[in-house]
DRENVO-922432 format. One line per field, with one value per residue: residue in one letter; x, y, z of N, C-alpha, C in turn. Coordinates in steps of 0.2 Angstrom, whole numbers, plus 5000, padded with zeros to 4 digits. Layout:
BEGIN
drenpa = [A  ...]
n.east = [X  ...]
n.north = [Y  ...]
n.up = [Z  ...]
ca.east = [X  ...]
ca.north = [Y  ...]
ca.up = [Z  ...]
c.east = [X  ...]
c.north = [Y  ...]
c.up = [Z  ...]
***
This chain:
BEGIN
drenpa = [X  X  X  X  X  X  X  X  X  X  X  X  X  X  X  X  X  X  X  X  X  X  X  X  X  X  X  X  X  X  X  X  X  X  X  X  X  X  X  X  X  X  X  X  X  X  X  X  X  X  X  X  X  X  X  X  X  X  X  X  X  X  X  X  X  X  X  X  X  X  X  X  X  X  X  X  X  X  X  X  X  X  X  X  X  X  X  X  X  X  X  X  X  X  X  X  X  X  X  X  X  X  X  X  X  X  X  X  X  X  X  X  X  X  X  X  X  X  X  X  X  X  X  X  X  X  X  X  X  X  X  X  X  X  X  X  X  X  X  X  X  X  X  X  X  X  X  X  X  X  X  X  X  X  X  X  X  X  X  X  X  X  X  X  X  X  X  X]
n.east = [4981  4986  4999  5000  5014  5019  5024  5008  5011  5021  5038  5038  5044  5039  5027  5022  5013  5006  5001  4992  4983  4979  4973  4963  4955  4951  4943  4933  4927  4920  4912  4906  4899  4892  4880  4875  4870  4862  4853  4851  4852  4843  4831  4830  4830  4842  4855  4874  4881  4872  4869  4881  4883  4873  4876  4886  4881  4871  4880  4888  4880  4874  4881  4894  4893  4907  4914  4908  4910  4927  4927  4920  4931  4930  4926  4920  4910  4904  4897  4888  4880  4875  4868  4858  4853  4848  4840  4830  4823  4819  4826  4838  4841  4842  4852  4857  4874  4876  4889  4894  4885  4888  4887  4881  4873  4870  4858  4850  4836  4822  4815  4825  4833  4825  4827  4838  4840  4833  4839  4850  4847  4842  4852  4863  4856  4858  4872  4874  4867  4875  4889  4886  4895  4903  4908  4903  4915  4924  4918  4918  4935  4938  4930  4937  4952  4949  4946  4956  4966  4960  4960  4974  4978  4969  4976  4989  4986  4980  4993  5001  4995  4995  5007  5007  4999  5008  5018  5031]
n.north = [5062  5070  5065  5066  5072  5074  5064  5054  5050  5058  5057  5042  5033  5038  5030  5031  5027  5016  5021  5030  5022  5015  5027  5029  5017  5021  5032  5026  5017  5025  5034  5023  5018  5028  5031  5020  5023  5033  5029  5017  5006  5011  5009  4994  4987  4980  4979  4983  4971  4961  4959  4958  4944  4936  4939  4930  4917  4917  4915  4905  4897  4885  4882  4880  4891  4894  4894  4904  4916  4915  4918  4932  4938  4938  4934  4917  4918  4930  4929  4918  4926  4935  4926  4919  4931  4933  4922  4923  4932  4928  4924  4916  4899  4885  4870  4855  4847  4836  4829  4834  4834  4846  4853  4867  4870  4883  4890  4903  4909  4906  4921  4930  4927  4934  4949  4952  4953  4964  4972  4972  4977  4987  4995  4994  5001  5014  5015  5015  5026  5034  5032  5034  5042  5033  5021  5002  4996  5001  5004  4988  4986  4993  4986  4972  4976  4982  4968  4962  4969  4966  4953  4953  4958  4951  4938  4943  4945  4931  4924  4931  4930  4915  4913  4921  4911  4901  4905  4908]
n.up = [4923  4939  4948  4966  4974  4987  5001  5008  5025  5033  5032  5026  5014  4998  4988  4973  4965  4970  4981  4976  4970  4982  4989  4977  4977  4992  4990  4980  4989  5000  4991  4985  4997  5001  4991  4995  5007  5007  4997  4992  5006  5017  5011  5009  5022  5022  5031  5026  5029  5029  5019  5012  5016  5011  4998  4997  4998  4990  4979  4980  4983  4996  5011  5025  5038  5045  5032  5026  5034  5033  5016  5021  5029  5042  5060  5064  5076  5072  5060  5064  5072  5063  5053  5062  5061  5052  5045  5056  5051  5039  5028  5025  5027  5040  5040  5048  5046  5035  5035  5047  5062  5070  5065  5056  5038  5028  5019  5007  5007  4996  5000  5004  4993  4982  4989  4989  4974  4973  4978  4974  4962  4960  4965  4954  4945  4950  4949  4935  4931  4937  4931  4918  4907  4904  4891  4889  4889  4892  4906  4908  4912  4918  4928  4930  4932  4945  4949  4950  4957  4969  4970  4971  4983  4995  4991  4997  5008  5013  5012  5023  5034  5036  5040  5049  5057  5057  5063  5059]
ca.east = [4980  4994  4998  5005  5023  5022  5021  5004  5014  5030  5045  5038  5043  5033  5026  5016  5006  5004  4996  4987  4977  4977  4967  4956  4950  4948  4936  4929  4924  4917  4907  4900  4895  4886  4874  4871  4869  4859  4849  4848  4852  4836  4822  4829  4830  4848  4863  4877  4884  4868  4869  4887  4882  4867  4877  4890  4876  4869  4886  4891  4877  4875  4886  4895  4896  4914  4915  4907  4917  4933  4926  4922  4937  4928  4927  4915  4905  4902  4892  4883  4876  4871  4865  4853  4846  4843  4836  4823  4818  4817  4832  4842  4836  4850  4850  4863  4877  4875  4892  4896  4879  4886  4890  4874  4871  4865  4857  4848  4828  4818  4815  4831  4837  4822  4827  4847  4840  4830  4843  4856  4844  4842  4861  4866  4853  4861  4880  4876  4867  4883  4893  4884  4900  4910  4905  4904  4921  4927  4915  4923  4940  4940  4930  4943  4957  4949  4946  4966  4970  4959  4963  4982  4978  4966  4983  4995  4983  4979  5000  5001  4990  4998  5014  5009  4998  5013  5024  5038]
ca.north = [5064  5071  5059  5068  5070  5072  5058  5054  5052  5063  5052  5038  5033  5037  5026  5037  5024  5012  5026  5033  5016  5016  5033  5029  5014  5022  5035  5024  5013  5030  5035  5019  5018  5036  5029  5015  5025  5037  5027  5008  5001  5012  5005  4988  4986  4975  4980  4982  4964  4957  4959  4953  4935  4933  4938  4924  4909  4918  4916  4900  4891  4880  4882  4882  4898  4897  4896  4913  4920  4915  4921  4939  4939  4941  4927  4913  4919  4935  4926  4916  4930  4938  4922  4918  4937  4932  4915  4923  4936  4921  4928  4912  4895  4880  4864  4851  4846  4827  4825  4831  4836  4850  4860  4870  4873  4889  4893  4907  4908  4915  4928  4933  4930  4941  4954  4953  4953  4969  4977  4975  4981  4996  4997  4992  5008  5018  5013  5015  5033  5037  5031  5036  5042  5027  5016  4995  4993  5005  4999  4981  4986  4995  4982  4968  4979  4981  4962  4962  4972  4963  4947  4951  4960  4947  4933  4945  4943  4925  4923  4933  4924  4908  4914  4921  4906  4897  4910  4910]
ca.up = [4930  4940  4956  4972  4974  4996  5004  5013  5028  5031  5032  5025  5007  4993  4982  4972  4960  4974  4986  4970  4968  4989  4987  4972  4982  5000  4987  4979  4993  5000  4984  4986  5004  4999  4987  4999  5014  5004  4990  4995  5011  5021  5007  5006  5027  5025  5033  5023  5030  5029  5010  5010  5018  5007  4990  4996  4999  4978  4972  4980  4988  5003  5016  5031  5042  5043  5025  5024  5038  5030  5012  5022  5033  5050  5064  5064  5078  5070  5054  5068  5074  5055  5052  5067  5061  5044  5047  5061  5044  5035  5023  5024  5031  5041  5042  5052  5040  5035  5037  5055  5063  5076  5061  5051  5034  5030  5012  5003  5004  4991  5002  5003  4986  4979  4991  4987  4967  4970  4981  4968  4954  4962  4967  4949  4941  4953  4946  4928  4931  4940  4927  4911  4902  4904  4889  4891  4889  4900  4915  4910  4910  4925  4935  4929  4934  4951  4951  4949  4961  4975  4971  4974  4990  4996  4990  5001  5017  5018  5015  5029  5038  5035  5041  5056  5063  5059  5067  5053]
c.east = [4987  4994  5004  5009  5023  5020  5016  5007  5020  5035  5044  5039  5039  5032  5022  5011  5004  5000  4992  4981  4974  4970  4961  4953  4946  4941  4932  4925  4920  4911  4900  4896  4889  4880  4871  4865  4861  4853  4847  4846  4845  4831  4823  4828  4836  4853  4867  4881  4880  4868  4876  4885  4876  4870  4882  4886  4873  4874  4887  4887  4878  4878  4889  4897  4902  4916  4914  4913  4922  4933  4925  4928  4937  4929  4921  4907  4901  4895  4887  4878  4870  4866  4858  4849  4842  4839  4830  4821  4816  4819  4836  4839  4844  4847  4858  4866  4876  4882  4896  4887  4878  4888  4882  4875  4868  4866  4853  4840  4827  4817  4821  4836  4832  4823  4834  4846  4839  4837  4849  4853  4845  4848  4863  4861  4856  4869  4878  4872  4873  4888  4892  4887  4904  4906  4906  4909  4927  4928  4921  4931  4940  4937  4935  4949  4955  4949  4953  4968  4967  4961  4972  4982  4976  4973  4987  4993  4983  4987  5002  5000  4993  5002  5014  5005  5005  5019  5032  5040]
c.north = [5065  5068  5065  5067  5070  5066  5058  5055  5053  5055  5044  5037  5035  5034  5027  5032  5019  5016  5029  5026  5015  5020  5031  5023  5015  5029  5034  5019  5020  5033  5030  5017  5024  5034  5023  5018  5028  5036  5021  5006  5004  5009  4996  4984  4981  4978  4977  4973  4961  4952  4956  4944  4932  4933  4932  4918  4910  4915  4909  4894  4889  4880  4881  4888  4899  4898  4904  4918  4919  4920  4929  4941  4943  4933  4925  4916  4926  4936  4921  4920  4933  4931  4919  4924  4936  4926  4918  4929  4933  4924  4921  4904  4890  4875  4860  4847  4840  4826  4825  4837  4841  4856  4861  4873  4878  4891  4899  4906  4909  4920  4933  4932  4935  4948  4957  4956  4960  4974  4979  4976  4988  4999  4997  5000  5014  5022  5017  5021  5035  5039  5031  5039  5037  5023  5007  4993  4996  5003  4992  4979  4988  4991  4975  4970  4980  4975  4959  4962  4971  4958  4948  4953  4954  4939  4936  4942  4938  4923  4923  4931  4920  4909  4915  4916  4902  4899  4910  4917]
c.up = [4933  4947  4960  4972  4982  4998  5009  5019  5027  5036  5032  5017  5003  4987  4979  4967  4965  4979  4981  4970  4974  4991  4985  4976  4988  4995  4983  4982  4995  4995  4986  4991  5004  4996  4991  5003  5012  5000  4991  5003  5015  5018  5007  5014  5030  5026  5029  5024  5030  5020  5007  5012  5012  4999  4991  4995  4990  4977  4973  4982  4996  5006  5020  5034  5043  5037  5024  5029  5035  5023  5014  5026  5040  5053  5062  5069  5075  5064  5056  5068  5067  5053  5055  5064  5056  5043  5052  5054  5039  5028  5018  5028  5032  5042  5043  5044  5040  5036  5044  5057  5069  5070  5057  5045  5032  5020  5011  5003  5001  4995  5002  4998  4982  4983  4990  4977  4968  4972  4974  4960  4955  4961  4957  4943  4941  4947  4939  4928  4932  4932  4919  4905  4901  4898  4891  4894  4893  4906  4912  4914  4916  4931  4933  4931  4943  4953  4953  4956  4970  4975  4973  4980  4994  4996  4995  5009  5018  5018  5022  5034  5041  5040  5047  5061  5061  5062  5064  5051]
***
């Protein structure tokens, strides 16, 4: 593959494999919003964030609302709101946390893990027609290397984070 030699923007460096990787995410996020937009998200009725909070409560269980906020990296009250909608669709179910009882637990209904399973069956038929020259090990390779390359990003940000509520 032959990577751009101009700099995205003019008179900023170029760092041609770092903005190559930059690229291939901002069209592979793209690609995949496509197939959403296009393929799942109308037949399944969840908003793309609705399906992100429900595959947190699948992956991890039980939880508190700012847990998941902090896991997507929005504010607390914003996963309120998600959560109130998916609880009155009877998505997710809450109950007061035994250990301070103004905070709520928010889990996984069956309704809403059989709705997250079908959705990512469909989504998952989707991918691997897409991707039907890529054998096993390729698909693996390449999602471990993407796993890579969000876990250092996702590392960069909460540093950042740190550094700036503590104003250093």
């Amino acid at each position: 593959m032959q990577l751009a030699q101009q700099p995205l923007v003019p008179g900023v460096e170029r760092d041609a494999p770092a903005q190559e990787v930059l690229e291939g995410v901002s069209s592979l996020i793209r690609a995949v919003r496509c197939i959403e937009h296009r393929h799942l998200m109308p037949d399944s009725g969840l908003r793309r964030s609705d399906a992100s909070v429900l595959k947190i409560l699948h992956k991890g269980g039980e939880q508190r609302g700012g847990e998941i906020a902090a896991k997507l990296g929005v504010d607390a009250s914003v996963v309120s709101r998600q959560v109130a909608a998916l609880e009155a669709d009877g998505l997710v179910s809450r109950r007061p946390d035994p250990a301070d009882a103004r905070v709520g637990l928010v889990s996984l209904a069956p309704a809403g893990k059989a709705q997250l399973e079908a959705l990512y069956s469909s989504y998952t038929q989707h991918l691997r027609a897409a991707l039907a020259d890529l054998d096993d090990d390729a698909l693996l390779t390449a999602a471990e290397t993407m796993q890579r390359i969000a876990h250092a990003i996702t590392e960069v940000n909460q540093v950042v984070r740190r550094t700036q509520s503590t104003g250093d």
